[in-house]
C-alpha positions in Angstrom: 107.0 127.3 78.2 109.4 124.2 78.8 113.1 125.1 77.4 115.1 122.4 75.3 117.4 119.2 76.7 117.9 116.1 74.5 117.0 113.9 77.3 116.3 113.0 80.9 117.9 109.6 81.5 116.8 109.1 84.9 115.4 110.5 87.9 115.8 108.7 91.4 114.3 110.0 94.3 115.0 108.9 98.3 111.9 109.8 100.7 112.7 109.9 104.7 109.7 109.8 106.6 110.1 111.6 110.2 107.1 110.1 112.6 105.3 113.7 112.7 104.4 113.0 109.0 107.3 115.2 107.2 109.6 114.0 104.8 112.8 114.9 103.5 113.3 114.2 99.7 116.2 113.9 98.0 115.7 113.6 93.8 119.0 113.2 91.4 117.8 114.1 88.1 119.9 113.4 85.3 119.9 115.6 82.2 121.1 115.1 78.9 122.7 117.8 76.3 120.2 121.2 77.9 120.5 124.1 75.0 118.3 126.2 76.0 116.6 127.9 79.0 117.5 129.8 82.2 116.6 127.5 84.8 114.5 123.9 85.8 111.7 123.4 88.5 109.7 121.4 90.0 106.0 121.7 90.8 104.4 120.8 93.7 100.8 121.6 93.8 97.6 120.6 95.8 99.6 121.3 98.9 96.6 122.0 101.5 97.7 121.4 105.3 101.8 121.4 104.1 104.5 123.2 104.0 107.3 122.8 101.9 111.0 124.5 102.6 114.5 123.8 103.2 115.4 123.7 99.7 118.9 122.7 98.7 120.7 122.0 95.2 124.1 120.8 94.4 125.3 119.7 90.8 127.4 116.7 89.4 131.0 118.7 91.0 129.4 118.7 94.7 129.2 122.6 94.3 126.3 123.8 96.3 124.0 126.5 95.4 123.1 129.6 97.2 119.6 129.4 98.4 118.0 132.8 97.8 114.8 133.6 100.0 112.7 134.5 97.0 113.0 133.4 92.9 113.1 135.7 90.4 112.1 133.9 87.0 112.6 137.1 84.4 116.2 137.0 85.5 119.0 135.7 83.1 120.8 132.2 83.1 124.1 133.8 84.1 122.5 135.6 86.9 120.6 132.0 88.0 124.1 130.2 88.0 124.6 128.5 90.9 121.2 129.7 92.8 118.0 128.2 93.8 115.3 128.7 95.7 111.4 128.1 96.5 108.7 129.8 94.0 105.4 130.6 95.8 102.2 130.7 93.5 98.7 130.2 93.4 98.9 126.4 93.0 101.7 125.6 95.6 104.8 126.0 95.0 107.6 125.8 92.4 111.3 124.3 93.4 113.5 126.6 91.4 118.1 126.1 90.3 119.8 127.9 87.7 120.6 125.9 84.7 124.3 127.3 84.8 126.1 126.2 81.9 124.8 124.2 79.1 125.1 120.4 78.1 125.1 117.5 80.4 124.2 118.0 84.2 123.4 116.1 87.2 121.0 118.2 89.8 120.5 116.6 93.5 117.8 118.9 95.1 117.0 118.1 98.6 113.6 120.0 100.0 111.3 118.9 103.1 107.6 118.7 102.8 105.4 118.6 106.3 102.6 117.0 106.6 102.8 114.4 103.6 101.7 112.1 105.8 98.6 112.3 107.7 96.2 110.4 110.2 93.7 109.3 108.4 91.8 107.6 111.7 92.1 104.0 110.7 95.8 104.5 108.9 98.0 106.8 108.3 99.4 107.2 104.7 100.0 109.4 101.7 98.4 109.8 98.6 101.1 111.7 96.3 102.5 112.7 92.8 106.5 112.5 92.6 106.7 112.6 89.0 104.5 115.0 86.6 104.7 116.0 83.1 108.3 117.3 82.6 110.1 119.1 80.0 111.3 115.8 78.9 109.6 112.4 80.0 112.8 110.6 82.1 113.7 107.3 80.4 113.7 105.7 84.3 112.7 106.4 87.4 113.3 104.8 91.1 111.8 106.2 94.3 113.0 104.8 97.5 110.4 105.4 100.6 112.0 104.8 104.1 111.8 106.0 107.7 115.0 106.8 109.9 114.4 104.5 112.6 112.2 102.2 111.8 111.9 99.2 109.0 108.7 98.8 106.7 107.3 95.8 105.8 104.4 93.7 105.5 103.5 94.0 108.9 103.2 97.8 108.8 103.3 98.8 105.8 101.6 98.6 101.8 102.2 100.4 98.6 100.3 101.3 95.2 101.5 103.2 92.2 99.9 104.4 89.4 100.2 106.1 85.9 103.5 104.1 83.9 104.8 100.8 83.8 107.0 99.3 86.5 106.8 97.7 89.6 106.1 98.4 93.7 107.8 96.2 96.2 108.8 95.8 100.0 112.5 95.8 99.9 114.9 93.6 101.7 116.3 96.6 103.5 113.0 98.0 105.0 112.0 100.5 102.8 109.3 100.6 100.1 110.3 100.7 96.5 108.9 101.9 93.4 110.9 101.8 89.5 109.9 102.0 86.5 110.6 99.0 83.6 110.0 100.7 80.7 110.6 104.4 79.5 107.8 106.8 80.6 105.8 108.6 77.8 104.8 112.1 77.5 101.6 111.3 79.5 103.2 109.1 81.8 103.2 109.9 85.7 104.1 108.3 88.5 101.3 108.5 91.7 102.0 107.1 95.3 100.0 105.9 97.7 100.6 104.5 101.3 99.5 103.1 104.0 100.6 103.0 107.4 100.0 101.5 110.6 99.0 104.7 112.8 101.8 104.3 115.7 104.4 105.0 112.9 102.7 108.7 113.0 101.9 109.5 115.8 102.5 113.4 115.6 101.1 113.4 112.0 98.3 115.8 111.4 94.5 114.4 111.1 92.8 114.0 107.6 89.1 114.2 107.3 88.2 111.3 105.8 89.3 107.3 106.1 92.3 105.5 104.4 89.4 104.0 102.8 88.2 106.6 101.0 91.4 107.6 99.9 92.3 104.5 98.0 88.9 104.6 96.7 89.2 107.7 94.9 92.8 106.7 93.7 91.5 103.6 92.5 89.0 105.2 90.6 90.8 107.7 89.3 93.5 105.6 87.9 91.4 102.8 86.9 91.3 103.6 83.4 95.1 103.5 83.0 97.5 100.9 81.9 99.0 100.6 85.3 97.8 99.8 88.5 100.4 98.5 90.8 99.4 96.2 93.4 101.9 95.1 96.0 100.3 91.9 97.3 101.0 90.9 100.5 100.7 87.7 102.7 97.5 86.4 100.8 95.9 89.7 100.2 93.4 89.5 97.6 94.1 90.5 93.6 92.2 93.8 93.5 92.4 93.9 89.8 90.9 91.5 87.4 92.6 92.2 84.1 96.4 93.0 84.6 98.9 92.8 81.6 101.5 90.5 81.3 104.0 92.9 80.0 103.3 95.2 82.9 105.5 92.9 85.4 107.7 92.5 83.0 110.9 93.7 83.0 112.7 95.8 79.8 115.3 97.1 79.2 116.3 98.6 75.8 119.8 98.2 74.8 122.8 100.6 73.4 121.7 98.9 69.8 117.9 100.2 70.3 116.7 96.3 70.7 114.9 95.3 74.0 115.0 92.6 76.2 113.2 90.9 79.1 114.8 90.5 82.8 114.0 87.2 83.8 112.0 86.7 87.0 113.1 85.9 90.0 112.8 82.5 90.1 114.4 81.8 86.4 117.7 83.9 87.2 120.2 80.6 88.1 122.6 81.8 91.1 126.0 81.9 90.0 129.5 81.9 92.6 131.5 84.0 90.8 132.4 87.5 91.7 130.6 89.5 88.8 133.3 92.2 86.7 136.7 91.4 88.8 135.2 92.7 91.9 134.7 96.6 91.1 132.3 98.1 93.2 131.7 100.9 90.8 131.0 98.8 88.0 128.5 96.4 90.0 126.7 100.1 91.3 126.2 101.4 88.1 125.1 98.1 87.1 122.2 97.7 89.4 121.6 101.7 88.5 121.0 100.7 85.0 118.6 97.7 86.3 117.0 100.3 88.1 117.7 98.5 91.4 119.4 102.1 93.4 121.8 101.3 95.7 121.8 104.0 98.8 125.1 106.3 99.6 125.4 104.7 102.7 125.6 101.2 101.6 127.7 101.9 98.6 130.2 103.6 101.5 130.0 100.6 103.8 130.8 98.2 100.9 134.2 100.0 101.1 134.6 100.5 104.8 134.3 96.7 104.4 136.9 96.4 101.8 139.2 98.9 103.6 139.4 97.2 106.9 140.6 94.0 105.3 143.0 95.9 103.2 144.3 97.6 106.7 143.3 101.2 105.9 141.2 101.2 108.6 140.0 99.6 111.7 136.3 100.5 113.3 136.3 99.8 116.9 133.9 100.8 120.4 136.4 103.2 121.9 136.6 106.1 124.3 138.0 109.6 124.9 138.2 110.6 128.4 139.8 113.8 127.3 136.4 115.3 126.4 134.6 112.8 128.7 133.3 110.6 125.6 131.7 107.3 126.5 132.5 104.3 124.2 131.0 104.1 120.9 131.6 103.2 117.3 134.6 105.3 115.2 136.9 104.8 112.3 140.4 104.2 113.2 142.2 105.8 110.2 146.2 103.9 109.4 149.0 106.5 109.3 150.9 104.0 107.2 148.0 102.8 104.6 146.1 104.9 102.2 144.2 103.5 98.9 144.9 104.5 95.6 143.9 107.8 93.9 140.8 107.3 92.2 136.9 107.1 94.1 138.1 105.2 97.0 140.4 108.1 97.4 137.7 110.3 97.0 135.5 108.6 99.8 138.7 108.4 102.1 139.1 112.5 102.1 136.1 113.4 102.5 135.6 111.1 105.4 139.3 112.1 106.9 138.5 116.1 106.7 137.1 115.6 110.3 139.3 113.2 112.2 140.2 114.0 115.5 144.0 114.6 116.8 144.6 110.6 116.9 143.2 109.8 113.7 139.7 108.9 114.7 136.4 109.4 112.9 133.4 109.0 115.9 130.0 108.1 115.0 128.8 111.2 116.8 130.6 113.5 115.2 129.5 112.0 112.0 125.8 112.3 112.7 126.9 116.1 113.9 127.9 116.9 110.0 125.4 114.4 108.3 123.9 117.4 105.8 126.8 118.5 104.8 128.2 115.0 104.7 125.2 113.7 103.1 125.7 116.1 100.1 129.2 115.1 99.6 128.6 111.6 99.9 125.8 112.0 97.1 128.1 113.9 95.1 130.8 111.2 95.2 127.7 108.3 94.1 128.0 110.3 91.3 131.4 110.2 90.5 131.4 106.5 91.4 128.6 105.9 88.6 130.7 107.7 86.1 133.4 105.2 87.0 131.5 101.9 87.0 129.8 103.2 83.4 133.5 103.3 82.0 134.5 100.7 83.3 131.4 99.0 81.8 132.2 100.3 78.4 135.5 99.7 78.7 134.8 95.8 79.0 132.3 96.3 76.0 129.0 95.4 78.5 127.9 99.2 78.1 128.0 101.4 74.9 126.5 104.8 74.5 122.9 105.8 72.3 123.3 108.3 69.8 121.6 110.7 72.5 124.5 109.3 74.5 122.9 107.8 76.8 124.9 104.7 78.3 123.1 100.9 77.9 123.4 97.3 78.2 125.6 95.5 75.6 123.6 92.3 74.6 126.7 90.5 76.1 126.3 93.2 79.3 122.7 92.3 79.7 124.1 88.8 80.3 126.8 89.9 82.8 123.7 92.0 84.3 121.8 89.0 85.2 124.6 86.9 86.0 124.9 89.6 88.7 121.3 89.6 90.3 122.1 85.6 90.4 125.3 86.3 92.1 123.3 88.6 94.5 121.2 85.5 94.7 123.9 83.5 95.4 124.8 85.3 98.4 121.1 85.9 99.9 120.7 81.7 99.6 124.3 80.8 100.7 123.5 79.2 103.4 121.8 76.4 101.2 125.1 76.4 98.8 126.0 73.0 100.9 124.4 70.1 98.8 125.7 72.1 95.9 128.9 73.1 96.1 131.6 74.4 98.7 131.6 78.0 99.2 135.5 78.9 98.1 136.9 80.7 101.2 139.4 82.9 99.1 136.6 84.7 97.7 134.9 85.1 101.0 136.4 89.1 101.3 134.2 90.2 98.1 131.6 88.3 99.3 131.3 90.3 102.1 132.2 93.3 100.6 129.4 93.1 97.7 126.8 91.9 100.6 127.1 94.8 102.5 126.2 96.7 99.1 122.9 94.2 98.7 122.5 94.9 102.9 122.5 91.5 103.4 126.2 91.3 105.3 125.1 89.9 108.7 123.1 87.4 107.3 125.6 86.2 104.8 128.4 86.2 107.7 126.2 84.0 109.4 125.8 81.8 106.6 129.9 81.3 106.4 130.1 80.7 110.2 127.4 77.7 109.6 129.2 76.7 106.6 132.5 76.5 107.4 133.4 77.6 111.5 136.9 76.4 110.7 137.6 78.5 108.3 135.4 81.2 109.6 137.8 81.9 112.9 140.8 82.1 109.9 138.8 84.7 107.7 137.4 86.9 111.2 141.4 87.0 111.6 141.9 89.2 108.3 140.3 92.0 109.9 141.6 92.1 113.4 138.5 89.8 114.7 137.5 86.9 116.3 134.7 84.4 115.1 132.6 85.9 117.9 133.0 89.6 116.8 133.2 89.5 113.1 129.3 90.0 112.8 129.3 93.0 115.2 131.9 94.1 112.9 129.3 94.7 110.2 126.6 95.5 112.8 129.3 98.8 113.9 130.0 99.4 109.7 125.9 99.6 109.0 125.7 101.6 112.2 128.3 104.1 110.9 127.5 104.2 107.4 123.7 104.8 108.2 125.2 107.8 110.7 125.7 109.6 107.5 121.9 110.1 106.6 120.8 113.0 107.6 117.5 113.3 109.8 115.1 116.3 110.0 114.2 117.6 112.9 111.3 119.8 112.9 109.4 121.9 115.8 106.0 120.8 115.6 104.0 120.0 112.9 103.2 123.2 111.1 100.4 124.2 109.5 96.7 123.5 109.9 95.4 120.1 110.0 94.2 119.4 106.1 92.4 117.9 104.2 93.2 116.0 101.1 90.4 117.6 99.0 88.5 114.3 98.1 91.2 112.1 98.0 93.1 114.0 95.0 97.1 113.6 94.9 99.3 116.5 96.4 103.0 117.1 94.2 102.3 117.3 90.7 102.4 120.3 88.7 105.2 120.0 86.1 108.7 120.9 85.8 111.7 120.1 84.0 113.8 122.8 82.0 112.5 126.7 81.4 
């Protein structure tokens, strides 16, 4: 029987796919006044040829729970506090954490599933459930699919979803993206399927039918539904007749229980300015509630940006003969420079706790403690959402729901899309020329805020064409010349994305399965108990 919690507000999931077909997810699920109940779960069912194990939970504080090797459920909420751990039954199996106190929570549970994808002898891909009937249905949701190493995009890569109303897309960044635009319902769900080109996979396990067949029964399955999520791609044909309008279109309903309609695209005017005085926080939680995530390692290379113009740091190629270290990339902490208490605080101690004797932070060492940093980078997110969202209410763009949920002002809905223009702004800048002239002085949070978009490089390049005068001038403010300024951002990306933890697995584990006629795996329920 589900338990009690006012609401769900969102769940956001981040997929890693590893080339032998496993996956580590990560899912952030926020919950709303829980006040009742021992524990929540997740269901993952239809699990044939896979394993699933590694669990891991952490709450909104960064506190880590103790992973048990079984699950008791008959046991009390004090004696759940602060555990968690994998449930094996009949179906699959069932992701377990205590509940620990009641009220409002944030849960980050990080598991690894092998053999989600498969080799289906044409394609490789995934047919799978992320989001099943919970105890509450989440007001939003955002899954981001990526690899480690390796871009997606047209060329290699398409995506379907099925069962509520949002949107699929290639993003900018190489990963595949799937968000909801509308609340999900009781019987809402949220099905993925992907396809691959095989040499992504090649150590994935073989399926015994055709990607064909796969999307045939998915198709057919979900045919009857209101959604059916098409991503098409360089003149692929429309596979569905009869597609509602409101289905690509975006709403959002406001603090005052009204809705409104995000323009598209190619409606949103691009605007200069440098949206809410320049706060990071308040432009991430922003995009959060447009449902347009924002990764942990770009929101930290946004500030490593910031910081090296500000002098806190400096990221260099160095070496360190003393333990025979060839050159590479590493944060260059100041003694003398330190920001202010608050989250950039916050970010700078956690990434200070494992500086070397001369104050550096290597790249390899980074990659060393990527888990554990991964958690606490994750953990901070959080705290810098809970920062932006005051500062959004504090400006009057956000208010709180009488469930207290925070939502767009009318006025912050404005400010919202004045925002995706600026982001628009910045991915078009080079054509700003007939237009206007790109001020200079607000080049910094420029840069800054297109690290967080991950389009730096290109927008650096975009001021070098523009204005190579000024250009030399502005690679001065952080220690560079016009010729490394981009490999500046090149090093930051290559740092920040250090930080993301990879799986490595021995072998594929398991037998080589099936699919069972093309039915989804995941699934199963969940949510509070």
């Amino acid at each position: 029987m589900f338990a009690k919690e006012d609401a769900i507000p969102s769940i956001n999931l981040e997929v890693i796919l590893q080339s032998d077909g496993s996956a580590v997810i990560t899912e952030i699920w926020d919950v709303r006044g829980v006040s009742s109940g021992t524990e929540y779960y997740k269901a993952l069912n239809n699990m044939d040829g896979m394993n699933v194990h590694s669990l891991a939970v952490w709450d909104e504080s960064g506190t880590q729970y103790k992973t048990l090797d079984g699950w008791k459920t008959k046991l009390s909420r004090e004696e759940k506090s602060g555990t968690c751990g994998i449930l094996k039954t009949s179906d699959g199996y069932e992701l377990c954490w205590g509940i620990g106190s009641y009220g409002n929570h944030q849960y980050t549970i990080q598991y690894t599933v092998e053999g989600l994808v498969k080799d289906y002898g044409d394609y490789a891909g995934f047919y799978h459930q992320f989001i099943s009937e919970l105890s509450n249905a989440p007001e939003s949701a955002y899954i981001k699919i990526r690899m480690a190493d390796t871009s997606l995009t047209a060329n290699n890569a398409r995506i379907w979803a099925y069962g509520f109303t949002g949107e699929a897309e290639i993003g900018s960044d190489g990963s595949l993206n799937v968000f909801s635009s509308e609340a999900l319902g009781g019987g809402d769900y949220v099905n993925v399927l992907c396809r691959f080109d095989r040499s992504l996979f090649p150590l994935a396990s073989a399926a015994d039918m055709s990607f064909e067949k796969l999307q045939e029964s998915a198709e057919n399955k979900n045919s009857d539904t209101a959604l059916y999520i098409v991503l098409a791609v360089l003149g692929a044909v429309i596979v569905m007749t009869v597609i509602p309008v409101v289905f690509f279109s975006s709403r959002y309903k406001l603090a005052d229980g009204t809705a409104v309609r995000l323009p598209g695209k190619k409606q949103i005017d691009t605007n200069w300015s440098v949206p809410f005085g320049g706060s990071i926080p308040a432009v991430y939680s922003t995009m959060l509630l447009l449902r347009k995530g924002i990764s942990c390692e770009k929101l930290m290379g946004a500030y490593l940006i910031r910081w090296q113009e500000a002098g806190y740091i400096r990221i260099e190629r160095e070496s360190d003969r003393t333990i025979k270290r060839s050159k590479e990339e590493a944060i260059i902490f100041s003694p003398d420079k330190i920001p202010d208490p608050g989250v950039e605080r916050s970010l700078y101690d956690i990434l200070t706790d494992d500086i070397d004797h001369n104050g550096f932070l290597w790249t390899s060492d980074i990659e060393k403690r990527a888990d554990t940093l991964y958690k606490k980078l994750t953990a901070w997110a959080a705290e810098v959402k809970r920062e932006g969202e005051k500062v959004l209410i504090r400006s009057g763009a956000a208010a709180t729901n009488i469930k207290g949920t925070v939502r767009f002002t009318v006025s912050g809905f404005e400010q919202a899309v004045k925002l995706l223009g600026f982001r628009k702004y910045l991915m078009e800048l080079r054509m700003q020329r007939e237009d206007r002239p790109v001020p200079g002085e607000l080049w910094g949070d420029y840069l800054v805020f297109a690290t967080l978009f991950n389009v730096g490089e290109q927008v650096l390049e975009s001021m070098k064409a523009l204005d190579p005068a000024y250009f030399d001038t502005f690679a001065g403010m952080y220690g560079c010349n016009a010729f490394n300024m981009i490999y500046l951002v090149t090093m930051t990306n290559h740092i920040s994305s250090a930080a993301t933890p990879t799986q490595n697995t021995d072998g594929i584990g398991g037998a080589a399965g099936s699919v069972g006629g093309g039915g989804f795996s995941g699934g199963g329920g969940g949510g509070s108990r």
